[in-house]
LONUMAR-682276 format. One record per residue: x, y, z of N, C-alpha, C in turn. Coordinates in pm, whole numbers, plus 50000, padded with zeros to 5 digits. Layout:
N
XYZXYZXYZ ...
REM end
This chain:
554
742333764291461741643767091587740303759791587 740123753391684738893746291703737513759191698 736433748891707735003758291697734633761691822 733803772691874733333771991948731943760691980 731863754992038730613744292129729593750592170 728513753392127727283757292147726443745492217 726323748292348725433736992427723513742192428 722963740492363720853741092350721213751392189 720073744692150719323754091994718383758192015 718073764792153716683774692174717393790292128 716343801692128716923813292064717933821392098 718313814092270719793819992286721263816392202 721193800892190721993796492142722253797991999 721293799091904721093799691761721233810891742 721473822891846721803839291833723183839191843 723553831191932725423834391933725963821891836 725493815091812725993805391670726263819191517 725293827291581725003836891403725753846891442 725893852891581727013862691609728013859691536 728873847691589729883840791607730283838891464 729503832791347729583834991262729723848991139 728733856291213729133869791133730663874891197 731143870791264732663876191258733123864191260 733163857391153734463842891125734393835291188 733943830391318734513820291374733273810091417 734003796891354732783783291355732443780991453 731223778791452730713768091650729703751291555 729653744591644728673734791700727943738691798 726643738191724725323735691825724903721591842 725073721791939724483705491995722723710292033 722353702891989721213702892048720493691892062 719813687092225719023675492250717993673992165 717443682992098716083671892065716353671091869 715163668591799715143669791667715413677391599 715503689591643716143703391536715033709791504 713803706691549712543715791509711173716791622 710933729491649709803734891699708513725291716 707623725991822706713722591831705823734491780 704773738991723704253751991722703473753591843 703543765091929702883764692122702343785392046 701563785091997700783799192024701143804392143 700783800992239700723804892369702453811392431 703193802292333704453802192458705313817292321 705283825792373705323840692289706703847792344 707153852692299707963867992378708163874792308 708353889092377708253900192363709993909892342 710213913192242711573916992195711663935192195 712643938792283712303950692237713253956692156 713573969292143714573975192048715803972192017 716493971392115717923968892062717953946292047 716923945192099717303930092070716923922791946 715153932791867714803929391763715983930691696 716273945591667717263951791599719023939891549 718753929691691720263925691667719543911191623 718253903791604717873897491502717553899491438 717243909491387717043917291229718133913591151 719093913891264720513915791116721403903991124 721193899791255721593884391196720673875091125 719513875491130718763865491067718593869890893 718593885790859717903892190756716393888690748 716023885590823714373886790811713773898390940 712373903590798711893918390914710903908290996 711233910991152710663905491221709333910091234 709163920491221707383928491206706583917891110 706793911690993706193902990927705843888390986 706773886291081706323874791177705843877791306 705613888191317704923890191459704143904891493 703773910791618702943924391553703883933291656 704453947191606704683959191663703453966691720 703413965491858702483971491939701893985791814 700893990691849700674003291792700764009691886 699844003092016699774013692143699754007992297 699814008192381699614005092519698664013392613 697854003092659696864008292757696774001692876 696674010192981696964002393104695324009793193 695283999093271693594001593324693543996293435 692904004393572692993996693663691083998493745 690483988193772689583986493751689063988993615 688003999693665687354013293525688274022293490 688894026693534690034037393530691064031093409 691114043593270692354043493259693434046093305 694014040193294695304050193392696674054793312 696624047493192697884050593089697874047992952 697844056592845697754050792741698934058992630 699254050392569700584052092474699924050192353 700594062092238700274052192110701554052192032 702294048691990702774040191912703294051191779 704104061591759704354063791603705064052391510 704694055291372705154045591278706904044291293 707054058691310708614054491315709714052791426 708684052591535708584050191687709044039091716 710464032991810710204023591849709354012291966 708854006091924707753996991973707793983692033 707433975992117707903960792147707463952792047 707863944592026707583936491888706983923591981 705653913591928705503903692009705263894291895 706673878391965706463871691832706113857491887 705463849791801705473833791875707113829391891 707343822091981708713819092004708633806391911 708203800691854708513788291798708813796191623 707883807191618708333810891492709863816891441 710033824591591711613831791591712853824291575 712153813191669713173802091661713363793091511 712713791491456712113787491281712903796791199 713023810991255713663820391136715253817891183 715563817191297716963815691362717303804291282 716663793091289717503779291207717203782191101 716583786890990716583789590884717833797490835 718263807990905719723811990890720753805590958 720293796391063721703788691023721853777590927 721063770390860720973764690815721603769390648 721733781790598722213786790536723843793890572 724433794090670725693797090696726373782690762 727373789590658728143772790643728983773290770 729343783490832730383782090983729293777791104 728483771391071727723764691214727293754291158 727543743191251727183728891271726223726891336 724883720691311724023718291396724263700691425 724493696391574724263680391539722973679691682 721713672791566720483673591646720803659191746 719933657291829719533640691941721343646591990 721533653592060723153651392089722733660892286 722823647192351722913648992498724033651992571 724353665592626725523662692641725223659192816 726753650192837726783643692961728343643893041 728923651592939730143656193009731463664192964 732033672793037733043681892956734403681493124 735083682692964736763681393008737303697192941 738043698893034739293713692996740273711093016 741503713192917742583715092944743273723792856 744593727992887745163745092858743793754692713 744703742692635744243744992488742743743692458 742133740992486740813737792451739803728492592 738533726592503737443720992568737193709192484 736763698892541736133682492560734843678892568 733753679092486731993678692495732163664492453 731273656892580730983642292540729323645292502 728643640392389727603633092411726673619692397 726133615192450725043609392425724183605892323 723643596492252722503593292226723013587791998 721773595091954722483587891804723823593791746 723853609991758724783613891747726313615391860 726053605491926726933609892060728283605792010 729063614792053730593614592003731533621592102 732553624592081733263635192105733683645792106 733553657592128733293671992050734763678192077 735593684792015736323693392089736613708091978 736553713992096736453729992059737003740192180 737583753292177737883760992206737563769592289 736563770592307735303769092443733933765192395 733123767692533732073756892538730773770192611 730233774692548728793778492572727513773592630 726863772892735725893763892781724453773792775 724193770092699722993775692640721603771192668 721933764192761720833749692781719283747592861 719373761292924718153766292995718363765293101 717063767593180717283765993323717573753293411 717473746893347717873731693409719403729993377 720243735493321721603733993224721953724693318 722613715493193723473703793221724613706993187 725303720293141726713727793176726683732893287 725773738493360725743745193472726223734593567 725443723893579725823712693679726623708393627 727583707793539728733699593544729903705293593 729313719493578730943728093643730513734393722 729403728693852729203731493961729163745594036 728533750493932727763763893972726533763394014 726763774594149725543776694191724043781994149 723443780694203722263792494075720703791394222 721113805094291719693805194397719063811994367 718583817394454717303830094380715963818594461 715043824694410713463818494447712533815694304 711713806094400710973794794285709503800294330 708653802794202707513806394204707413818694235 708063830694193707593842094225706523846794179 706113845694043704563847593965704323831293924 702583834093916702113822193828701093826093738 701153827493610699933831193492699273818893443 698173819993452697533812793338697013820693220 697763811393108698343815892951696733806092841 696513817892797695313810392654695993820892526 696063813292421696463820492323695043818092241 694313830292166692823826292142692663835992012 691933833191918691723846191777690213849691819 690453859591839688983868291892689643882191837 688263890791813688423908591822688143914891960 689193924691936688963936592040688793945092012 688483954592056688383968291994689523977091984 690783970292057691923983092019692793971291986 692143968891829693113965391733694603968991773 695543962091768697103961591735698143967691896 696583972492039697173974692070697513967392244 698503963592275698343957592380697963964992521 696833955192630696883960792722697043955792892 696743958492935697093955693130696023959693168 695543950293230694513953593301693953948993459 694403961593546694933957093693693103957593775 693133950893874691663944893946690493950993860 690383942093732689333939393688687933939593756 687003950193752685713949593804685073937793842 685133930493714684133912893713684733902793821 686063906993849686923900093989686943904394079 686493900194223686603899494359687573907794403 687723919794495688933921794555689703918694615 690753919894676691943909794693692913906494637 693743897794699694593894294637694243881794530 693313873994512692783869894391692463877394264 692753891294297691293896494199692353899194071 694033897494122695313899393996694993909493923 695283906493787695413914593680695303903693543 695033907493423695133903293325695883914293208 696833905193140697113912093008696833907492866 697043912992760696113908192603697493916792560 698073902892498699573908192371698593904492242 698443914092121698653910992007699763899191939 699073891991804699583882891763699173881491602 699673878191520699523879991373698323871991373 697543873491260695873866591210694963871691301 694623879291389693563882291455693923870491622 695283871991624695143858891728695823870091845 695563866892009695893872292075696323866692214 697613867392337697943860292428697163863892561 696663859092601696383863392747696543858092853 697053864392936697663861893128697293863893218 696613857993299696093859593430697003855593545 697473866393598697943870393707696933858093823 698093843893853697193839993986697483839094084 696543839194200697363837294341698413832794404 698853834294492700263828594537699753810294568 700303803894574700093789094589700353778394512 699873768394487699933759994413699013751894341 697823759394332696303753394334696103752494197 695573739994103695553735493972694593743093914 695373745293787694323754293712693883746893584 692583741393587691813727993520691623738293432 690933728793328690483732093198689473742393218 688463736793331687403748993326687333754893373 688393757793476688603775793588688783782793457 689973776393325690573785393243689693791593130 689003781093154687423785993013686753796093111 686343797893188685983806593324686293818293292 687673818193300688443830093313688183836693154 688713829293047688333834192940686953840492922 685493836192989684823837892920684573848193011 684693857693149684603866593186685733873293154 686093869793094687343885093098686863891192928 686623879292872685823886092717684443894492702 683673888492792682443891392812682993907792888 683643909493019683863921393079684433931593009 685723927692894685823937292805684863941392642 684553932892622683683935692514681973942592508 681423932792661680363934592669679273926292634 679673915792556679063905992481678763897192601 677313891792542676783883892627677173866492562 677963868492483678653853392406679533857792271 680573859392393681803866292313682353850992212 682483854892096682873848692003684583847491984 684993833992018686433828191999687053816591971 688343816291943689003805191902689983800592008 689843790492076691043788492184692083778192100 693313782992092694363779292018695343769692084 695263774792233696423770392298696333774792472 696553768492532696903771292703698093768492759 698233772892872699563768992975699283772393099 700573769393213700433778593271702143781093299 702563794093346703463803693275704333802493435 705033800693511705793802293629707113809193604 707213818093692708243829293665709033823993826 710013824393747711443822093884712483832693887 713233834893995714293847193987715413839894046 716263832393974717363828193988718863838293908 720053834294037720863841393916722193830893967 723123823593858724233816093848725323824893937 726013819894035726883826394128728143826794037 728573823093899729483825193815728953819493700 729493830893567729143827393438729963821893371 731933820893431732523816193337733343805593414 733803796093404734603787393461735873783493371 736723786493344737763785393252737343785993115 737183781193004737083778892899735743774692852 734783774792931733223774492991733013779993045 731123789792956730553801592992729533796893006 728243800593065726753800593030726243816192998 724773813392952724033824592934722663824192893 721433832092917720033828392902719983821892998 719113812593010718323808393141719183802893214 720243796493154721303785593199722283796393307 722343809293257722553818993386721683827693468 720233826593424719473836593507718173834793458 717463837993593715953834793508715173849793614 714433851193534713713860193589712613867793480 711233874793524710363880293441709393884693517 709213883793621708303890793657707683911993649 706613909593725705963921893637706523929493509 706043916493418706163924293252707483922693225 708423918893263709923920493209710063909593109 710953905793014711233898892946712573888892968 712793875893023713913869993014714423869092882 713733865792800714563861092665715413876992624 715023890792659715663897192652717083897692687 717233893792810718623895792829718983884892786 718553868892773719123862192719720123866692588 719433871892475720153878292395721043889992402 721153896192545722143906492536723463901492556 723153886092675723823878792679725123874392563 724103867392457724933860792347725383873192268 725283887192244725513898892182727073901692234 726913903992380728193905592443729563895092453 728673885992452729633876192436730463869892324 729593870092260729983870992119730673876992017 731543892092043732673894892048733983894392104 733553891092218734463883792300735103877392284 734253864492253734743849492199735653854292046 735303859192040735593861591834736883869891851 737593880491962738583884692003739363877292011 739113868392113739773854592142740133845492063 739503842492006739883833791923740393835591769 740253850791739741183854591627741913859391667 742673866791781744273874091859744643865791957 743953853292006744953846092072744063853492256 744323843892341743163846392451743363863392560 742303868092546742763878292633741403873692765 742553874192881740863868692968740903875593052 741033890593065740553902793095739013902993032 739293905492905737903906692821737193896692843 737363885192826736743873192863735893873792967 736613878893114736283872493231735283890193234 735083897493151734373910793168733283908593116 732543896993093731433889593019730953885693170 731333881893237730423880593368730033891093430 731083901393391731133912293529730123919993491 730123919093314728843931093261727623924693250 727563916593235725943909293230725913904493387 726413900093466725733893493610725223905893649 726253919893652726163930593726724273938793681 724043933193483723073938093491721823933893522 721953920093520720793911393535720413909693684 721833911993793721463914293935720663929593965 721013935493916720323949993900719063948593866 718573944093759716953941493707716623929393841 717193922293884715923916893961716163920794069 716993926194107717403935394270715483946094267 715673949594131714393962794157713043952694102 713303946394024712043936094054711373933094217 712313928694260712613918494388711653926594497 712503943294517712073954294535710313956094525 710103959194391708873961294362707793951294417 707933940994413706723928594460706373934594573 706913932694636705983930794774704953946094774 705233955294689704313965594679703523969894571 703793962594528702673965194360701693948694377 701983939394498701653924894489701023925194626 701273930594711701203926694877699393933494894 698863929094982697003935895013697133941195145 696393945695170696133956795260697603968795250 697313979595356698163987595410697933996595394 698864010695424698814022395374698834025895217 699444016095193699884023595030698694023494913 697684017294967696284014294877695484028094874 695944035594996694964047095022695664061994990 697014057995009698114067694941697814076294821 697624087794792697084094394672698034095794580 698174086794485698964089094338699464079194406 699464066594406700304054894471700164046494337 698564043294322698114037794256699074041394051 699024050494054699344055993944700744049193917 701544056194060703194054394023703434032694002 702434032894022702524011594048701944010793866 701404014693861701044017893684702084021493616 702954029593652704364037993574705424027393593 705314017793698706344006393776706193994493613 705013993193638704143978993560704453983893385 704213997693347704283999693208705663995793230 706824003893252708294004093216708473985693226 708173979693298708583963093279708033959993138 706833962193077706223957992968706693963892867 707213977592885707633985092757709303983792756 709713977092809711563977892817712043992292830 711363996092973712124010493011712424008693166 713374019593190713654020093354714014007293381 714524005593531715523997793593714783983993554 713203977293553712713970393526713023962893371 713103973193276712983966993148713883973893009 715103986393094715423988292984717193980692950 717393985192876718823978292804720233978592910 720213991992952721183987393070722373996793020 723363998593100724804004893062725523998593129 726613996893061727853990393160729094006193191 728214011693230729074026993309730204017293419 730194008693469731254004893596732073994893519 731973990793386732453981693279734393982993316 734763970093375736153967493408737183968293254 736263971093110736803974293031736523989192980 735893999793113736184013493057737104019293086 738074029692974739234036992970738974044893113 740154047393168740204056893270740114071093211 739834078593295739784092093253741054100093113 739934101393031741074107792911741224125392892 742224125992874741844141892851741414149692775 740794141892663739814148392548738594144692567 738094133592648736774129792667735704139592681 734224143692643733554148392593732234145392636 731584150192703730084140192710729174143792607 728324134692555727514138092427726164131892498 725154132492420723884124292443723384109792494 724624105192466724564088292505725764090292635 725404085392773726404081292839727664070992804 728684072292878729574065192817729294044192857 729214037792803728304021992871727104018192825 726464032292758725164027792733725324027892575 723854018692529723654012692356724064030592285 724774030892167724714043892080723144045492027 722664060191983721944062691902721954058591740 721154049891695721104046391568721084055591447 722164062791360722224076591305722174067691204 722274076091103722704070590953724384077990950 724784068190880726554070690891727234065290757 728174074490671728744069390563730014059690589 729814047490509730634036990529731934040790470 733044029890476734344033490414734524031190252 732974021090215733224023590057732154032590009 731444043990068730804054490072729344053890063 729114045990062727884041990109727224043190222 725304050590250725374055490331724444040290439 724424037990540724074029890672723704033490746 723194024990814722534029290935723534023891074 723624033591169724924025991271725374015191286 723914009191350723203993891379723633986191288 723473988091131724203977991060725253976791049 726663983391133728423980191089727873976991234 727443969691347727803964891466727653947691458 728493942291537728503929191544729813922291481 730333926691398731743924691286732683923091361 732833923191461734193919791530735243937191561 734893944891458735893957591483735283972591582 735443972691603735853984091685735523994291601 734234005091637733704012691520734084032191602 734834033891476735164051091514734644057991447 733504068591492732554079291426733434089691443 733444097291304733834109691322731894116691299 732144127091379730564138391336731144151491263 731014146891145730964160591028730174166490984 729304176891032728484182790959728464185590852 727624182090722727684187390603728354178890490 728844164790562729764155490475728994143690359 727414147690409726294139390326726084143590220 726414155990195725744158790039727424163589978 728214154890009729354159489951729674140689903 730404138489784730674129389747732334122789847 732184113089900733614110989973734514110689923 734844108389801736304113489773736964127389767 736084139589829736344152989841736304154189942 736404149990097736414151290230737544140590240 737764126290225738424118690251739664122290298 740174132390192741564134090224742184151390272 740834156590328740584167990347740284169790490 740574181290567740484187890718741364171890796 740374168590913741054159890984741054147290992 740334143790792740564125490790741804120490800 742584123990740743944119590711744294115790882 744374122890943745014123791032744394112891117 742764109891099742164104391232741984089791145 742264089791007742504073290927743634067890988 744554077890986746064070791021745614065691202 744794073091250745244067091423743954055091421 743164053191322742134041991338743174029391285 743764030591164745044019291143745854015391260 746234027391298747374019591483746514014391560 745044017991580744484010591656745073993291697 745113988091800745553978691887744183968091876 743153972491797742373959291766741773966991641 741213956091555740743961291440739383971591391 739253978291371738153994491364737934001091252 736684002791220736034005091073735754021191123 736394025891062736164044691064734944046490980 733714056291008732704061790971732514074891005 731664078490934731194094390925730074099090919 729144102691034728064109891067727714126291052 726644126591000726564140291012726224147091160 725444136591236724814145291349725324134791423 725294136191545724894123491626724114130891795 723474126591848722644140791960723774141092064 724124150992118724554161292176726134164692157 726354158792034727934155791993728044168691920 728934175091960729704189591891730404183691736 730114193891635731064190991521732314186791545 733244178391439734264175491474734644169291618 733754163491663734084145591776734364136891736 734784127291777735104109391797734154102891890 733704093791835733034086491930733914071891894 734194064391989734324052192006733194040292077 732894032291935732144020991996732404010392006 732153999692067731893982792076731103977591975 731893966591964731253956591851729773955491904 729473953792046727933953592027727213969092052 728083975992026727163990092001727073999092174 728163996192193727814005492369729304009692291 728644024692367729754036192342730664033092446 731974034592387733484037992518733524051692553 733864059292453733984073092493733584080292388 733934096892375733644103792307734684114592342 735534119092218736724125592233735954136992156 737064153692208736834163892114737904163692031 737664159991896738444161691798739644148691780 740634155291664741394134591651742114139391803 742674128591838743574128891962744144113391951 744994105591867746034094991860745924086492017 746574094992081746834088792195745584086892278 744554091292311743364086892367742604080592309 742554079092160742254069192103742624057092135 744014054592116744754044692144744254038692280 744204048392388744004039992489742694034192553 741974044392474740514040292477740334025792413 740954023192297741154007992216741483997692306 742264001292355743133993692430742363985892542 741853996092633741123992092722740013983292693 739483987092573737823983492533738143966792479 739293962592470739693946292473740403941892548 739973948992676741183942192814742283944292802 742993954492758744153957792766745373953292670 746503955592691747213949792590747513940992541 747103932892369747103919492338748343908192405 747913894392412749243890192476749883886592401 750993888592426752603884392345751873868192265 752103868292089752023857492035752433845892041 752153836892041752643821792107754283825891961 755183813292040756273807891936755943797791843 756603795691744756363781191651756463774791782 757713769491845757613753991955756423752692010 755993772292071754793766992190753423765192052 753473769291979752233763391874752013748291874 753503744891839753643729491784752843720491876 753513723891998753563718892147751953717892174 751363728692168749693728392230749093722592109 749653724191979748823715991873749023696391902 750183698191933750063679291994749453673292064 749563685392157748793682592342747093679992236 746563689392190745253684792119744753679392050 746273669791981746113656891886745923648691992 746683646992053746843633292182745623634692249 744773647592283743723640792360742473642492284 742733638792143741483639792051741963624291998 743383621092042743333601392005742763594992090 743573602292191742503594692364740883587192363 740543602292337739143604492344738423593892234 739083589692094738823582191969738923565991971 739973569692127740353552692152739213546192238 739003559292352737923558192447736203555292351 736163558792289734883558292262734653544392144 735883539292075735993527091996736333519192094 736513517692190736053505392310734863507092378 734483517192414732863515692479732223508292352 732403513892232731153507392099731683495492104 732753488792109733493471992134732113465392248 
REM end
């Protein structure tokens, strides 16, 4: 079986190269430029829980050491506080990292797993499909012929997969514009980030924006100024301007002491791709959607993107194609990423717009504060993880189903759970593997050694129906899990969203819960002839292609 084709080596692509790899199956990353980072201070993002969490464990590096876990959040509008969070140690927190560094730890693990190909200077300029596979031409020193099994366009917002398979992608241009200084100065609330809406030292109006201050490792810190609608250049010394009143206004200093590291300026767009998959070609990350405004994070969903997909592909291509599941990679990510900027979209014109009633409105002000935190903190419709509750791969109604603490669509609670060689884990670490994960909740099964439960009350019974399972599933054992009654089933997804939750074993709702959660029933296995047959068809147009490209070099 050919590799999958990874089109850009920015951090979407180098996330589903390491998916893809932690469950078996090879890709090529093409990537246009040299294979290495510029270092940009300035150009940062912000990761929150379940996305650190799913580079934690593909990369094995703690991302807290390359970047800083908020302690606390403070939000301020003029003089007024208006919100402040702090942060417990064992609390989860947004993590804020330089993107050139994340991206540094991403190729560092691939660069150590041997099922990914990186080929750097590789432009691509054109792709072919037929039954069996995909056709990547590129360009430049490495330009060749690629062929693989599908084709990923990873490529950003400009994608040159997108335009080749003539997808749409509207939405609007310029919805925010920041000007970005990344600078090592002190503040006084060490470690913790804040928002800070019509700044006193600024004019009222719609000029008067907002500024925010992300923490950054060494005493270094990002800051954003919220600017007017337009197009008006922001020179070197509006931006020293801005820096030196916004330091002076928070500190007080009459010659606030700093290091300017780095500038930009930051344009936020809300585009979304009118299709993510075109036969045997997908996109994802910017190359399907762009969007960030008030406080949200694109690179977030970028990676929920390559998470979801990335079992998918790995279904596929170890059982042979199911494109139910396949084609449920658009339906669950477009559906969520139209949702986050539907209430973005929503929000502007009233947390952004001047004059009216709503300025004078009592507690208006506040709830536009509660709007602005949840985008920054990855909560609510703005910024949190999302459920695929309408998911074209959830079981229909079962008759043991159960509701517990986690809806059925949304990420599981991270428990500690004993593995099958008895060892104890944390959820989060058996997700991503390709199988299909079945919790039993046993109270009391932790301080008992597993070979004295194993074959005792209702393992036997619920081992044997995880074996019939219809795709492959690693049985585990929790003591608690929140609102789950002793003796449940929970069924999860390789990327960690619950299917259901049964009372007690039940074979047959198991089964069909499986079933569903990979598009339904596997398809009938090819024959030796039809093997032979599609293995020729992909010799012949991998000679084609060998003949074609030793006459262009003629």
């Amino acid at each position: 079986m050919d590799p999958v084709i990874i089109v850009g080596a920015g951090p979407v692509g180098l996330t589903l190269a390491l998916a893809l790899a932690r469950q078996q199956v090879p890709s090529i990353v093409l990537d246009e430029g040299a294979g290495k980072e510029e270092p940009r201070p300035a150009r940062t993002v912000v990761l929150h829980e379940d996305t650190a969490a799913l580079l934690e464990r593909l990369t094995g590096a703690a991302l807290a050491e390359h970047g800083v876990r908020w302690a606390g959040w403070r939000s301020v509008r003029r003089k007024q506080v208006m919100k402040e969070i702090t942060f417990a140690a064992s609390e989860p927190a947004p993590l804020h990292i330089a993107q050139h560094v994340l991206t540094g730890l991403l190729r560092g693990a691939i660069a150590a797993e041997p099922l990914v190909r990186t080929s750097v200077d590789s432009r691509l300029d054109a792709i072919e499909q037929e039954r069996s596979g995909v056709t990547a031409r590129t360009r430049g020193p490495q330009g060749t012929w690629w062929r693989g099994s599908y084709l990923v366009g990873c490529d950003g917002a400009r994608s040159t997969v997108r335009k080749l398979q003539d997808i749409r992608f509207p939405g609007r241009t310029a919805v925010e514009r920041h000007a970005v200084a990344a600078l090592r100065t002190e503040f006084p609330w060490e470690g913790h980030a804040l928002l800070h809406r019509m700044p006193p030292w600024r004019s009222s109006g719609p000029s008067a924006g907002e500024v925010t201050a992300r923490p950054l490792p060494d005493g270094v810190w990002r800051l954003d100024w919220l600017l007017p609608p337009g197009k008006d250049l922001v020179t070197p010394e509006i931006l020293l301007a801005r820096i030196h009143e916004t330091l002076t206004g928070w500190t007080g200093s009459t010659a606030p002491v700093y290091e300017l590291l780095d500038t930009g300026v930051h344009t936020v767009h809300h585009r979304l791709a009118r299709r993510w998959r075109a036969g045997r070609v997908f996109v994802a990350g910017d190359a399907a959607h762009l969007l960030g405004a008030l406080g949200t994070q694109g690179l977030d969903e970028g990676l929920r993107d390559a998470d979801n997909l990335a079992w998918k592909l790995a279904t596929a291509w170890h059982h042979g194609p199911h494109e139910a599941l396949l084609d449920s990679y658009q339906t669950e990510r477009r559906a969520q990423v139209s949702a986050r900027l539907r209430a973005a979209d929503q929000a502007l014109p009233v947390l952004r717009g001047g004059g009216g009633l709503r300025h004078i409105v009592p507690g208006s002000a506040r709830n536009h504060d509660a709007l602005l935190t949840d985008g920054h903190l990855g909560r609510g419709p703005l910024g949190g993880s999302g459920t695929y509750a309408d998911s074209p791969l959830a079981p229909r109604r079962l008759e043991g189903e159960i509701p517990v603490g986690t809806p059925p669509g949304a990420p599981v609670t991270d428990v500690r759970v004993t593995a099958e060689d008895g060892s104890f884990v944390q959820l989060r670490d058996r997700l991503g593997r390709g199988a299909l994960l079945v919790v039993l909740i046993a109270p009391g099964t932790g301080v008992w050694d597993r070979r004295h439960w194993m074959s005792a009350g209702v393992m036997p019974r619920l081992a044997a129906a995880v074996t019939a399972l219809p795709h492959p599933a690693e049985l585990l054992v929790a003591e608690t899990y929140p609102g789950a009654p002793a003796h449940s089933v929970l069924l999860v997804r390789p990327d960690g969203h619950l299917v259901c939750a049964l009372s007690g074993v039940r074979p047959a709702d198991l089964y069909a819960a499986a079933e569903a959660t990979v598009g339904g029933a596997a398809p009938a296995r090819e024959t030796q002839r039809q093997q032979e047959e599609r293995e020729r068809e992909g010799d012949g147009q991998k000679e084609k292609k060998a003949a074609e490209a030793g006459s262009g070099a003629r």
